[in-house]
SEVO-242067 format. One record per residue (C-alpha): residue number from 1; residue in three letters; z, x negated, y negated. Coordinates in Angstrom, 3 decimals, m for minus. Example, Ala and Ser with C-alpha at 12.3 -4.5 7.8 and 13.67 -1.06 7.14 Angstrom:
residues 2
(rec 1,ALA,(7.800,m12.300,4.500)) (rec 2,SER,(7.140,m13.670,1.060)) 
END
This chain:
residues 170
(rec 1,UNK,(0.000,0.000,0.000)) (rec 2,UNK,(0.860,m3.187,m2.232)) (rec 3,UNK,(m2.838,m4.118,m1.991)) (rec 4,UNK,(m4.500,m0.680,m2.370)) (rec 5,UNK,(m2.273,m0.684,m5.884)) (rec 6,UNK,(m3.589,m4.605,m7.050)) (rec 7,UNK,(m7.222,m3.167,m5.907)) (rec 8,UNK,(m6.922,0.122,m8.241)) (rec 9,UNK,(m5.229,m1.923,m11.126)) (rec 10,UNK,(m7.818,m4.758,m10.813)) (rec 11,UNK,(m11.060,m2.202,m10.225)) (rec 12,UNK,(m9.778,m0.070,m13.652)) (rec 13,UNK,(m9.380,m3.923,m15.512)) (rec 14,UNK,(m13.317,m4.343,m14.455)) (rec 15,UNK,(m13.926,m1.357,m15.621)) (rec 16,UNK,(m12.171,m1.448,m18.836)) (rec 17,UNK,(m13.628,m5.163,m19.354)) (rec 18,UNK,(m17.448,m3.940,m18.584)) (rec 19,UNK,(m17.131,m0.917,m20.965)) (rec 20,UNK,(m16.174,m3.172,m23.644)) (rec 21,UNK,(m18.987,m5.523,m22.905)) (rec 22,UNK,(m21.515,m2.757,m22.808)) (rec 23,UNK,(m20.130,m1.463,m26.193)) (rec 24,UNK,(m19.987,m4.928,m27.828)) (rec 25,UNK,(m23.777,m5.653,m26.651)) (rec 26,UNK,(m24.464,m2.033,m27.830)) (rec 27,UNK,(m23.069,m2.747,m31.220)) (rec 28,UNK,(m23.621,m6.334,m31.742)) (rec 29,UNK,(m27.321,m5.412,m31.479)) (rec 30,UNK,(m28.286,m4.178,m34.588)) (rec 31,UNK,(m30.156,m6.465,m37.223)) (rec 32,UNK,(m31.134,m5.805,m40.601)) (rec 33,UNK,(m35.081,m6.542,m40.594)) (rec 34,UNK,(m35.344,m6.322,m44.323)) (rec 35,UNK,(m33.708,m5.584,m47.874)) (rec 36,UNK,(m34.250,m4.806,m52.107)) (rec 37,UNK,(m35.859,m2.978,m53.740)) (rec 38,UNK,(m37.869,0.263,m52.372)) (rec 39,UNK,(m40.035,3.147,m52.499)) (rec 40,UNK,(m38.804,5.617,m49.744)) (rec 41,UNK,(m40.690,8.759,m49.337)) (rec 42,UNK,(m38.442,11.371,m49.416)) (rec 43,UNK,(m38.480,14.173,m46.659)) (rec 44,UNK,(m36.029,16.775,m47.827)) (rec 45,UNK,(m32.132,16.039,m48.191)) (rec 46,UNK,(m29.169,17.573,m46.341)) (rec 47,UNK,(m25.359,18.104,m48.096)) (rec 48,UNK,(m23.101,15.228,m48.154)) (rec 49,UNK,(m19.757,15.800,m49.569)) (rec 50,UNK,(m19.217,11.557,m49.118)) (rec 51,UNK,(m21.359,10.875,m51.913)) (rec 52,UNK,(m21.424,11.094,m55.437)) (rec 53,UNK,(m23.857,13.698,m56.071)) (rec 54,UNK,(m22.900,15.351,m52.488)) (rec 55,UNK,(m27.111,15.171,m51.547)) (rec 56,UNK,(m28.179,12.675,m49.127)) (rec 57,UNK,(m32.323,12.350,m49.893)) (rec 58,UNK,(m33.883,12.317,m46.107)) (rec 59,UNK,(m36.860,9.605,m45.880)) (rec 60,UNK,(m39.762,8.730,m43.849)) (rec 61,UNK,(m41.250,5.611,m43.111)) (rec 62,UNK,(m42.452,3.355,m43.202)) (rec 63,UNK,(m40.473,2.675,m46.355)) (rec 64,UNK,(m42.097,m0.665,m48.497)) (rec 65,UNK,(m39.818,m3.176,m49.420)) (rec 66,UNK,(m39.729,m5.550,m52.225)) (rec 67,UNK,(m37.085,m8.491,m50.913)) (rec 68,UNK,(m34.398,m9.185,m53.360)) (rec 69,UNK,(m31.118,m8.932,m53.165)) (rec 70,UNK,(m30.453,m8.697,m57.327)) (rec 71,UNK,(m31.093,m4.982,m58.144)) (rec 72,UNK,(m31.842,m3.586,m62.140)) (rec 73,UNK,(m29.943,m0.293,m62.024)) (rec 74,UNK,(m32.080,2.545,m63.277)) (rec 75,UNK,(m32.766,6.131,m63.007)) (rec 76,UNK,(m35.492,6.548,m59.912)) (rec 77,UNK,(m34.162,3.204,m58.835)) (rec 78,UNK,(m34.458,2.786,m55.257)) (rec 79,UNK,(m32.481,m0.119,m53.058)) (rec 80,UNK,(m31.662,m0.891,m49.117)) (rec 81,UNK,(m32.101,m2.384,m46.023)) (rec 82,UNK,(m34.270,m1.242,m42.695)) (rec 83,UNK,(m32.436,m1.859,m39.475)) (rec 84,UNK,(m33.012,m1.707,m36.063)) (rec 85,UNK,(m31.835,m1.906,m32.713)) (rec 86,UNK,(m32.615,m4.799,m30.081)) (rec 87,UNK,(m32.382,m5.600,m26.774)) (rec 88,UNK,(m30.932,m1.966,m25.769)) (rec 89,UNK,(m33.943,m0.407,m24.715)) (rec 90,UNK,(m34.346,3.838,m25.691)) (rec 91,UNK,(m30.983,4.042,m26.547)) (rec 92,UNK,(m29.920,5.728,m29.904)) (rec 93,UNK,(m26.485,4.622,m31.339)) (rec 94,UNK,(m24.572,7.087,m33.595)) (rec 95,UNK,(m23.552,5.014,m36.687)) (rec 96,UNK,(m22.135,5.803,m40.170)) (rec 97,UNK,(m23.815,4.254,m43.007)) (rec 98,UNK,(m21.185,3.129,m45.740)) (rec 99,UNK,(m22.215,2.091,m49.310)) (rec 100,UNK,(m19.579,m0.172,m51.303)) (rec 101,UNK,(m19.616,0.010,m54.640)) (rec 102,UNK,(m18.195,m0.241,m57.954)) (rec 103,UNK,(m16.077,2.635,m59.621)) (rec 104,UNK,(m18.135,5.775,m59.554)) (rec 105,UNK,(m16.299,8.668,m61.972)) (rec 106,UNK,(m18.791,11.951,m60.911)) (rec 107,UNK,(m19.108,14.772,m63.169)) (rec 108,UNK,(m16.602,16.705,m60.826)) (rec 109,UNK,(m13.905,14.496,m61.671)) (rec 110,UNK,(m13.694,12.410,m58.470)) (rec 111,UNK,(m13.499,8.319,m58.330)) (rec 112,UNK,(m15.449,6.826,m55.512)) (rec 113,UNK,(m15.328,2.941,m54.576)) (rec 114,UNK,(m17.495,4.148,m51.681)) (rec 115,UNK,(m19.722,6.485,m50.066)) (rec 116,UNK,(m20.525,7.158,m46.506)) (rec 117,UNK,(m23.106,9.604,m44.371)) (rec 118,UNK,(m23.845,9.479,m40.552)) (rec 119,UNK,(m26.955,8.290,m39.142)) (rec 120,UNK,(m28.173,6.537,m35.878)) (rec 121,UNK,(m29.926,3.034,m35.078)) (rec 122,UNK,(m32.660,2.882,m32.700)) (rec 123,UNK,(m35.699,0.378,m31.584)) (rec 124,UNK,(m37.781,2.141,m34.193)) (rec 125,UNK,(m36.850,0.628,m37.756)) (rec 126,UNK,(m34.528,3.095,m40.033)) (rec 127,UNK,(m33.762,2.886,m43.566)) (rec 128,UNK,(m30.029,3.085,m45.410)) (rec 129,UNK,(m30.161,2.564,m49.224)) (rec 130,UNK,(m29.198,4.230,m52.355)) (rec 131,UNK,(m31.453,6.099,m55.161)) (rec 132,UNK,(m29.967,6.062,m58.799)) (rec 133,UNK,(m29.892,9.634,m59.884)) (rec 134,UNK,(m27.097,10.254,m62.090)) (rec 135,UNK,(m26.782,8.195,m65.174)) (rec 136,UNK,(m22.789,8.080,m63.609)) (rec 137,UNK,(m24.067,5.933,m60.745)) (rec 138,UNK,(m25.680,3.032,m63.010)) (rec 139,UNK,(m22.514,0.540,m62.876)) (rec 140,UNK,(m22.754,m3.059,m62.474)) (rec 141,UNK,(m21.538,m5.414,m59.502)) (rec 142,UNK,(m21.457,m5.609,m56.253)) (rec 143,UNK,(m23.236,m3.002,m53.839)) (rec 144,UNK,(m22.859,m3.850,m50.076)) (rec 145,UNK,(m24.447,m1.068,m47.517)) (rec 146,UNK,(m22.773,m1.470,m44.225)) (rec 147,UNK,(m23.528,m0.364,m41.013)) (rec 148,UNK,(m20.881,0.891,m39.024)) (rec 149,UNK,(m19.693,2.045,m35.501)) (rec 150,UNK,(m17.709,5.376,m34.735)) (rec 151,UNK,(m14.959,3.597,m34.530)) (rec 152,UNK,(m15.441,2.026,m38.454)) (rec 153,UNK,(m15.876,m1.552,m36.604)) (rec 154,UNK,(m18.657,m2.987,m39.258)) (rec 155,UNK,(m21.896,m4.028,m37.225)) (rec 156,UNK,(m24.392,m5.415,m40.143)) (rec 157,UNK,(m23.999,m5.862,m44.069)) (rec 158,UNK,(m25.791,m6.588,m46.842)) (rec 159,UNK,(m24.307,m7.077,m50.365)) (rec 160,UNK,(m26.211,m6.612,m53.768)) (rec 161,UNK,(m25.966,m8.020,m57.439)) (rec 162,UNK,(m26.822,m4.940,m59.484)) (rec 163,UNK,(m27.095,m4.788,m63.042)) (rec 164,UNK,(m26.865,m1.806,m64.858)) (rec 165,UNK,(m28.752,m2.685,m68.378)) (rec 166,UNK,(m31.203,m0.800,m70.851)) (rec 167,UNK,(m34.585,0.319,m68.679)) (rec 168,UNK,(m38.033,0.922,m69.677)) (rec 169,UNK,(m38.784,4.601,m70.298)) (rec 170,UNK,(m41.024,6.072,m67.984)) 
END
């Protein structure tokens, strides 16, 4: 009986070590492919009440990218990264996309050092990025848009110098 108990308690350790292996190569495979500046076509948009205007615009690629990683913050200004999966086949891995920045005050009142909206990786690049709408979102400093697992464990990041300064009218 001594031995059938060691076999259980070692068989659930392998089981519990492979799980996390298979999670860690699920999550350690995601790569940003490319990031700056952008010109996402936008599809539609769905409500997000982790964001400052509480829209998230829906896009379709493929989405053309100008790399930089210093951003002019204007109205229409569009910024991000395209990610993908690798070396996990099909699979589709739920993720939350997370946007860092600097003090946001919205017209509702709220201050947000953040926003955040689900989302998956796949093979197939994908695009996470931010469009300035709101003269309230123009602040200067760091941006970083961060990929993230269910569990909040970060996966990729990429940080961004933007300026928010005087822009051409259109």
């Amino acid at each position: 009986m001594v031995h059938y108990v060691r076999y259980l308690v070692f068989l659930t350790a392998v089981m519990v070590w492979n799980t996390g292996l298979a999670e860690e190569r699920l999550t350690s495979a995601v790569e940003i492919v490319d990031w700056g500046l952008t010109s996402p076509k936008e599809v539609g948009s769905e409500v997000s009440p982790d964001t400052p205007t509480g829209v998230n615009r829906l896009v379709e690629g493929p989405v053309d990218v100008t790399r930089t990683a210093k951003i002019r913050a204007c109205i229409g200004t569009s910024f991000g990264i395209l990610y993908r999966t690798s070396d996990i086949g099909e699979a589709v891995l739920p993720i939350t996309v997370v946007v860092f920045h600097p003090m946001i005050k919205t017209e509702d009142g709220r201050s947000m050092l953040k926003s955040s909206w689900p989302d998956s990786a796949t093979s197939l690049r994908r695009y996470a990025g931010w469009v300035f709408e709101k003269d309230f979102e123009l602040v200067s400093g760091e941006w970083t848009i961060s990929l993230r697992d269910l569990s909040g464990r970060e996966l990729v990041a990429k940080s961004f110098d933007v300026t928010a300064e005087s822009c051409p009218i259109s």
